[in-house]
C-alpha positions as CSV (number, residue, x, y, z in Angstrom):
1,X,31.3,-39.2,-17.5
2,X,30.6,-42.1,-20.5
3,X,29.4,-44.9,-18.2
4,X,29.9,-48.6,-19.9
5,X,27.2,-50.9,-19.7
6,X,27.6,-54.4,-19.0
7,X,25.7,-56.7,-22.5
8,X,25.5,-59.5,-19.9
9,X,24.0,-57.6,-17.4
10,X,19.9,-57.6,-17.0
11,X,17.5,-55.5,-15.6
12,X,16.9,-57.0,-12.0
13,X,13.3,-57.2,-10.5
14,X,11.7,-55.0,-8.3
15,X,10.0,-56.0,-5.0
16,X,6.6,-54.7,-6.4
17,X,6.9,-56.7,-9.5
18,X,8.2,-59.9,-7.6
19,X,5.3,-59.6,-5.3
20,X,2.8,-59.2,-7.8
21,X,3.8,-62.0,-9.8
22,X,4.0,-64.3,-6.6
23,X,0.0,-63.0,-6.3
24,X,-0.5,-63.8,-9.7
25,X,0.8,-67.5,-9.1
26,X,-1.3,-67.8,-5.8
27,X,-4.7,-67.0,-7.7
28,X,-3.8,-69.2,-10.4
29,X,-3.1,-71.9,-8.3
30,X,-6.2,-71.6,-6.1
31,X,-8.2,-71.4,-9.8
32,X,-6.4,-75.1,-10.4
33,X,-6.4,-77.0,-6.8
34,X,-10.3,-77.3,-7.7
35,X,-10.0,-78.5,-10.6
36,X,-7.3,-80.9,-9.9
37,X,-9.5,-82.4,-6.9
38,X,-12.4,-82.7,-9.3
39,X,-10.7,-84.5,-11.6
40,X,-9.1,-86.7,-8.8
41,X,-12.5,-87.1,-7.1
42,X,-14.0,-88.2,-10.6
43,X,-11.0,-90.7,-11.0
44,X,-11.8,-92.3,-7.9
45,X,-15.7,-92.3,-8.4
46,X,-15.2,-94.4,-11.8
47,X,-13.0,-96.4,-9.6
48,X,-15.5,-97.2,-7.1
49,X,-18.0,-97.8,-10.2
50,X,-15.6,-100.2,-11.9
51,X,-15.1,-101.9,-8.4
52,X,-19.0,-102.7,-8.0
53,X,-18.9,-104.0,-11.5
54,X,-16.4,-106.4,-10.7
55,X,-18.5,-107.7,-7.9
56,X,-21.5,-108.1,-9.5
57,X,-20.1,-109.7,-12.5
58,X,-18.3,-112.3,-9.3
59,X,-22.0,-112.2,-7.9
60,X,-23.5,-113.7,-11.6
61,X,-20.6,-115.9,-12.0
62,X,-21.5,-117.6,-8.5
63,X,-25.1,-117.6,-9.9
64,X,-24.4,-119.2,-12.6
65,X,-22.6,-121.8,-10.8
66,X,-24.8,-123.0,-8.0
67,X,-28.5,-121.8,-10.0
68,X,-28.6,-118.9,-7.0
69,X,-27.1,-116.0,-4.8
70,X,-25.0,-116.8,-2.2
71,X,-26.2,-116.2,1.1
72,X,-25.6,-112.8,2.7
73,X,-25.2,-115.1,5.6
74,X,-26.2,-118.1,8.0
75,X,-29.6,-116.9,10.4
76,X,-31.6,-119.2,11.7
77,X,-35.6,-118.5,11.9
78,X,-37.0,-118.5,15.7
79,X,-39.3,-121.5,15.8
80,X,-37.9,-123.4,13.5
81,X,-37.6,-126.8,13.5
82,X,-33.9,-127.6,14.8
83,X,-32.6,-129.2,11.7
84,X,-32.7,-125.2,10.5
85,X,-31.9,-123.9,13.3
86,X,-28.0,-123.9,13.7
87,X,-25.8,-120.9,12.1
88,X,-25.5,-117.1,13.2
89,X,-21.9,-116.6,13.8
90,X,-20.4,-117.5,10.5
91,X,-18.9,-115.5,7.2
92,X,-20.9,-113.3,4.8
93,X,-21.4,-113.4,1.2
94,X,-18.2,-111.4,0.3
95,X,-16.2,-114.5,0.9
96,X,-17.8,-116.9,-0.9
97,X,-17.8,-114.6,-3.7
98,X,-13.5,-114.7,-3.6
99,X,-13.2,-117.3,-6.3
100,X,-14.9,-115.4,-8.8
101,X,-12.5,-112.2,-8.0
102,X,-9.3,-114.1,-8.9
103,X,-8.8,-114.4,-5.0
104,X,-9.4,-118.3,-4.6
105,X,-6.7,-119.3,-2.1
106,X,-8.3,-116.6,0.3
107,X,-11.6,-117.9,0.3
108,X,-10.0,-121.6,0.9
109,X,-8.7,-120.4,4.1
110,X,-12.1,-120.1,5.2
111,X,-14.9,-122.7,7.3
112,X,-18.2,-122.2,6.2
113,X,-19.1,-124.0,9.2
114,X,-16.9,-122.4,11.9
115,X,-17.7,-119.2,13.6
116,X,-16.0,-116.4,12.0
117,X,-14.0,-115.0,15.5
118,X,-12.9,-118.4,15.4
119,X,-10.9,-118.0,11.6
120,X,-6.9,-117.1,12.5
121,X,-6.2,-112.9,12.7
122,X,-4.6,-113.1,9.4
123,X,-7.5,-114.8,7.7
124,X,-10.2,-112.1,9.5
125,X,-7.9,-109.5,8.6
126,X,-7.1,-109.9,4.6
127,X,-9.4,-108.5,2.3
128,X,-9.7,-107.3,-1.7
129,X,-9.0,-104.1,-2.9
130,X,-12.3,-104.5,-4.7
131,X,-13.9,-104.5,-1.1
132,X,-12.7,-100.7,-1.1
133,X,-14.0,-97.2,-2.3
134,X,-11.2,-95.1,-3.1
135,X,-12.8,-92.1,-2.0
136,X,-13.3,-93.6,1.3
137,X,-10.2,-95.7,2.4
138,X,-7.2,-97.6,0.8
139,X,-5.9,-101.4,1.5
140,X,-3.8,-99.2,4.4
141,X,-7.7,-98.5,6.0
142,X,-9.4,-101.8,5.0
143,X,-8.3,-103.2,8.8
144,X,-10.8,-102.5,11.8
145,X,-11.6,-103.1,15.5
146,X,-14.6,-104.2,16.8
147,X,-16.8,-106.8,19.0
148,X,-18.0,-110.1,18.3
149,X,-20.2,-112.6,20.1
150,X,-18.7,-113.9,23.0
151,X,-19.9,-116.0,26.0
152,X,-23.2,-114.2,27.6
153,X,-23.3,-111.3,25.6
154,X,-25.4,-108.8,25.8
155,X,-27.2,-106.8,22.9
156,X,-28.9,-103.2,22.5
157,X,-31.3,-103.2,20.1
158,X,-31.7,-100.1,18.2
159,X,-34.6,-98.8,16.7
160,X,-33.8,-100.2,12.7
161,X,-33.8,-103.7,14.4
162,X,-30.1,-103.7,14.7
163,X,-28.3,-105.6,17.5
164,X,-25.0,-104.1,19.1
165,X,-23.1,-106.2,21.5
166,X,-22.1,-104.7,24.6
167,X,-20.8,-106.8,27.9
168,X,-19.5,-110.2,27.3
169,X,-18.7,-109.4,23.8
170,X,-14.8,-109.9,23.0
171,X,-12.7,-107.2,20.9
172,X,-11.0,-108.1,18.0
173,X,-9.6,-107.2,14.5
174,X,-11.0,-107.6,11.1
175,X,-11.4,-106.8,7.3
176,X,-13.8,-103.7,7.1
177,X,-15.3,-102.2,3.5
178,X,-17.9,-100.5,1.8
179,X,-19.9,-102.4,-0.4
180,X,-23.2,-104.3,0.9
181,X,-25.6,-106.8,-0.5
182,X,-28.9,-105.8,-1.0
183,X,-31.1,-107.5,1.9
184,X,-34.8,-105.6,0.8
185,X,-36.6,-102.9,2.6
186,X,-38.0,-102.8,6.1
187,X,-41.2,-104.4,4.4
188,X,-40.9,-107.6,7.1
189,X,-40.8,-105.4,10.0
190,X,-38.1,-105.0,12.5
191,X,-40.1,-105.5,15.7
192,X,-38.8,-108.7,17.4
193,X,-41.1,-111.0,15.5
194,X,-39.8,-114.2,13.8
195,X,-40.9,-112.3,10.2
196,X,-38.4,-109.6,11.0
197,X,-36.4,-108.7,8.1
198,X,-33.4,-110.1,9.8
199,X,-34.1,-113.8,10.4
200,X,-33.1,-115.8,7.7
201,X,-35.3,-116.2,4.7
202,X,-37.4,-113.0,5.6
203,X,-35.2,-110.5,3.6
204,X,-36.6,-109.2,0.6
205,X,-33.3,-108.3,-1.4
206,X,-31.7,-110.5,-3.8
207,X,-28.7,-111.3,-1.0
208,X,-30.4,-111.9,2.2
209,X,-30.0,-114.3,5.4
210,X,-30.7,-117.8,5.0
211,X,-31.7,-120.1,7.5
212,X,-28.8,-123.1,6.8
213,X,-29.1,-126.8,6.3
214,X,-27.9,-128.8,9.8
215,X,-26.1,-131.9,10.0
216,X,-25.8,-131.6,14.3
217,X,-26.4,-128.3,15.1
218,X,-23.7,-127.6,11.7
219,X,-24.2,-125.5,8.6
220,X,-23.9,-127.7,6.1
221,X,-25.8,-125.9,3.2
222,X,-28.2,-122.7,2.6
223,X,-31.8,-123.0,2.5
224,X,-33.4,-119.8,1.0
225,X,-32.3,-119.9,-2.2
226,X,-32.8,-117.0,-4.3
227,X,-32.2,-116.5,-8.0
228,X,-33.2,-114.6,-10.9
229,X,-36.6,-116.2,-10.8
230,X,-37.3,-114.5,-7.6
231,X,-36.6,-110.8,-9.3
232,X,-40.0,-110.4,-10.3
233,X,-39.9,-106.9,-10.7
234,X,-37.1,-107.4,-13.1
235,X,-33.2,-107.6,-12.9
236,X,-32.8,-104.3,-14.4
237,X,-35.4,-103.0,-11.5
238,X,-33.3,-104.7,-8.5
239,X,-30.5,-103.3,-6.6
240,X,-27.9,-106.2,-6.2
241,X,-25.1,-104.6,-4.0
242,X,-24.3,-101.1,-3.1
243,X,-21.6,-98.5,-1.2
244,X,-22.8,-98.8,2.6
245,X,-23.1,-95.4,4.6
246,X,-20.4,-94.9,7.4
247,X,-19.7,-91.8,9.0
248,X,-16.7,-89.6,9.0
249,X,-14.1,-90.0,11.5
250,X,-16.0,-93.6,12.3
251,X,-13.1,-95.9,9.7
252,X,-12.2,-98.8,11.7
253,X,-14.8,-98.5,14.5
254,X,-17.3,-101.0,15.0
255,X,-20.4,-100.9,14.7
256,X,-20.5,-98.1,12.3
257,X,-17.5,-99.4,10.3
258,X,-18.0,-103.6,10.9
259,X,-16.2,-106.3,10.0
260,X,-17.5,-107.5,6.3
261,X,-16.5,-110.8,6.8
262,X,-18.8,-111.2,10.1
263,X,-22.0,-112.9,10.0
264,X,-23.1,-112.1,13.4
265,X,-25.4,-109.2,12.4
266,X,-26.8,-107.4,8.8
267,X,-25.0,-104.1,9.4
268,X,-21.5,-106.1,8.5
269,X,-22.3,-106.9,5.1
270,X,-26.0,-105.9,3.8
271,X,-27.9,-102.8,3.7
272,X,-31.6,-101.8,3.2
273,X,-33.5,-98.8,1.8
274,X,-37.3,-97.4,1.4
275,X,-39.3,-95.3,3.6
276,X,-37.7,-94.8,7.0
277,X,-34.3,-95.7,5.4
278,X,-33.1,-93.2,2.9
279,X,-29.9,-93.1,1.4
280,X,-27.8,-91.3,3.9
281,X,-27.1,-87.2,2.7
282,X,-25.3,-86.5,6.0
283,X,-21.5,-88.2,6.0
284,X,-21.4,-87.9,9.7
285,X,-24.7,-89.4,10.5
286,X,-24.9,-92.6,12.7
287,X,-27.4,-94.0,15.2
288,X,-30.6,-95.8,12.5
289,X,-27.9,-95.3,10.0
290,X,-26.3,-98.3,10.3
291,X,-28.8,-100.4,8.1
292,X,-28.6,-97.3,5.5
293,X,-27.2,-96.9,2.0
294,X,-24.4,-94.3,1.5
295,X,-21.2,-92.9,-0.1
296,X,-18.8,-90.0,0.4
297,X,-19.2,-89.1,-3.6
298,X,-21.2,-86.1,-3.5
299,X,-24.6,-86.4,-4.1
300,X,-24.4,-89.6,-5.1
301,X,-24.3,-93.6,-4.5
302,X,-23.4,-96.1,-6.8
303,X,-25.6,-99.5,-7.0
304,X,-25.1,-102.2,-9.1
305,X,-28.3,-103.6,-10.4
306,X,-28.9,-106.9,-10.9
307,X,-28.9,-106.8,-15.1
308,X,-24.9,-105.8,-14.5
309,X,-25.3,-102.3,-14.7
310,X,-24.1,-99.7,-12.2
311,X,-26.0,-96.7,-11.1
312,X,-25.0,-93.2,-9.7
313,X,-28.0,-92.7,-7.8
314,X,-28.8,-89.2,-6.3
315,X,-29.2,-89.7,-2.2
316,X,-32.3,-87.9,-2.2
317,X,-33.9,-89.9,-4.4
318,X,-37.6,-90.7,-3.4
319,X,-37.5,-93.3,-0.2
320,X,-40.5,-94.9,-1.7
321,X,-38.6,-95.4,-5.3
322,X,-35.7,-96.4,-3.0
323,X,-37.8,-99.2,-1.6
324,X,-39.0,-100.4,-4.5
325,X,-35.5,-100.8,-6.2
326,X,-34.4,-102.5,-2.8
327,X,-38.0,-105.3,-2.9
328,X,-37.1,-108.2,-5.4
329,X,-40.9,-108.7,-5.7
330,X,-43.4,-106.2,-4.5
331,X,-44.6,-105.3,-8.3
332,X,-44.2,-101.7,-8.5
333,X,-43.2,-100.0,-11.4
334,X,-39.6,-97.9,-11.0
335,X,-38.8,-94.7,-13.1
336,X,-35.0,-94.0,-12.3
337,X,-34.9,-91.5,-15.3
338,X,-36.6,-88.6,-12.9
């Protein structure tokens, strides 16, 4: 019998041919999804680059301005005479720096000479979105929870000279973020000695504590004043700011993840590096690593130097290089090219 075929009518698929396409698609979409994170990652490292950029560009303007750094903070020296000796509990660097990032009316919010849990929520809680890797968190993450200084609190001191607050401590909310002004290497000690890197003036990092001119027991003005003059080893040999190292699965948890904002202790806002502090290679590492450089870019942290420019810098990189990039002045000649 003559059968009639249907011109419209097309050959149909088979289930063998269907299911080897749909493997066909899989493998090429598990060839791309690597490729697409790469180039996703890679976006949001020149992100992070372009943000520290900004900063330090903010950084010189303020230079240029007041013929200095700002402060990383207020610290008074123990011994000092008292018209140095007021301060401790007040903002950081990264506000003062607001201005110079287009963000003036947040920075006028702020009382250089009030303590920073004393600042409204809404003020302790707003920050930039130049304050924040991409790879790390968004504006949605840049919020934390934490303790500040109350009324007889007591402290734990780790081993990198660190100070955690425990009982009589109050818990609060604030601006968290991932960049950190250089405050030197461990050089000063971190031993409970009034040369400690910690106490104001001692750091040997181009944004360091400074011990604060008083009017009454008030911080009026800074005292350790240090400018370009002070690089001796050479702006283009000294790290100026830097991603900080927090651990995975520590976003918003204090101390690990601190307020920036918070002037009560160097982990908030600064970091140091050299022998004994390496850049962090392990995400999830805490404990010493508070004080500690570190990124979640693979391999790598980005530093802006003080001559502008920004640095990848591989994590392993020799502590004792690490140190000397971190030291303003020790006069020791730095080969980043290796």
């Amino acid at each position: 019998m003559l059968q009639i075929r249907n011109p419209l009518a097309r050959p149909a698929f088979t289930l063998v041919e269907l299911l080897v396409v749909i493997a066909i698609i899989g493998i090429l979409v598990g060839l791309l999804l690597p490729a697409v994170q790469a180039a996703r990652e890679a976006a949001r490292t020149m992100q992070c680059k372009n943000n520290l950029h900004q900063i330090s560009l903010a950084l010189e303007l303020f230079h240029s301005a007041n013929r200095a750094y700002p402060p990383a903070r207020y610290e008074p020296r123990p011994g000092d005479a008292p018209e140095r000796s007021c301060g401790g509990k007040e903002t950081t660097w990264l506000v003062r720096i607001m201005p110079y990032l287009e963000a003036s009316a947040m920075e006028q919010q702020w009382d250089y000479k009030a303590a920073y849990v004393g600042h409204p929520e809404p003020v302790r809680t707003k920050s930039l979105p130049v304050y924040c890797c991409p790879t790390r968190r968004s504006m949605s993450t840049s919020v934390g929870i934490g303790q500040v200084v109350g009324a007889g609190t007591r402290w734990i001191t780790l081993p990198c000279g660190c100070r955690i607050p425990v009982a009589g401590s109050a818990e609060v909310s604030g601006a968290v973020g991932d960049y950190g002004g250089n405050h030197g290497d461990l050089s000063p000690g971190s031993v409970g000695l009034p040369t400690d890197f910690n106490y104001g003036g001692n750091g040997t990092g181009l944004l360091i504590s400074s011990r604060a001119k008083c009017d009454s027991s008030t911080p009026v003005d800074w005292l350790d004043r240090i400018s370009h003059r002070s690089a001796l080893d050479g702006l283009s040999n000294t790290i100026l700011t830097g991603e900080m190292h927090v651990p995975m699965g520590k976003l918003g948890q204090s101390p690990q993840d601190a307020f920036i904002f918070n002037g009560d202790n160097v982990y908030n806002f600064a970091r140091l590096g050299g022998p004994t502090t390496p850049i962090a290679t392990d995400m999830r590492g805490e404990g010493s690593d508070l004080v500690r450089w570190g990124s979640w870019h693979s391999g790598i942290c980005q530093f802006a130097l003080a001559d502008g420019s920004v640095r990848a810098i591989s994590n392993r990189i020799d502590t004792d290089t690490l140190g000397r990039l971190c030291n303003r002045a020790d006069s020791q000649p730095v080969n980043l090219e290796d």
